[in-house]
N, C-alpha and C positions, 0 to 999 in steps of 0.2 A: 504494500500500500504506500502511495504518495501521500505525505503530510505536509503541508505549509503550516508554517511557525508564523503565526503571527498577533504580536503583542499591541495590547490596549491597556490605554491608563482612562480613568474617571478625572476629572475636577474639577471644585467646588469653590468656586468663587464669592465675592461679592462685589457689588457693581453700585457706583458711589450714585444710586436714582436718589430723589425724595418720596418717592413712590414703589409702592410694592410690587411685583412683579404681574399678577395675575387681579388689582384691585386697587381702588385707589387710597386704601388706606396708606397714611404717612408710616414711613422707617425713621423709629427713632430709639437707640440704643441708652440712652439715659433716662429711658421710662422703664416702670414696672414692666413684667413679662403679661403679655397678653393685653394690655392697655390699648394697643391699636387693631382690631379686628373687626370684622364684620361676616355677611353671611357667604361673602364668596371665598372669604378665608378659611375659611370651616366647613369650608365644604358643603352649604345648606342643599337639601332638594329644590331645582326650581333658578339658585342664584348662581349667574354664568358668568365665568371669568371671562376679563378683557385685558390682552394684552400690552404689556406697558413698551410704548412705540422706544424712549427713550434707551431702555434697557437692552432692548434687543439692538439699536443701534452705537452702543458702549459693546455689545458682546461682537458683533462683525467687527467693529474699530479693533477689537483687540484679536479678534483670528486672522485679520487682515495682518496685524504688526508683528503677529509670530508666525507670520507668512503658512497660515494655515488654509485648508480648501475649504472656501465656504459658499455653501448650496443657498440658490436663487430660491428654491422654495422648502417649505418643511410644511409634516404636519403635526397638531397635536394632537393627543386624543386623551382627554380628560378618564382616570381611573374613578371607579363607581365602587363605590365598598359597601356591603350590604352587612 
């Protein structure tokens, strides 16, 4: 059997928004834990995340400057926990 070896790494950023990734609840680390939430944060039945325009263009700026390959489209698919 032919095997290709091939290695992947994960990572886990943060990206300097005022705004949350999937809502527009404020990011703010010198508040209590859970201070800033809402129903798309938690996941409510019904409440639809919107994607934070800023974010995703801090995350291309930086795949672009580690001369990374970055795709013209993506999708997401919201996980459903029952």
């Amino acid at each position: 059997m032919d095997y290709d070896v091939i290695i992947c790494f994960e990572t886990h950023v943060e990206l300097k928004t005022k705004r949350k990734l999937f809502c527009d609840c404020s990011v703010s680390y010198e508040e209590p834990p859970n201070s800033h939430v809402c129903p798309v944060c938690t996941g409510q039945p019904g409440a639809l995340p919107v994607l934070n325009k800023k974010a995703v263009e801090f995350a291309v700026r930086t795949g672009l400057a580690l001369d990374c390959s970055v795709n013209r489209h993506s999708r997401f698919a919201r996980k459903n926990y029952f």
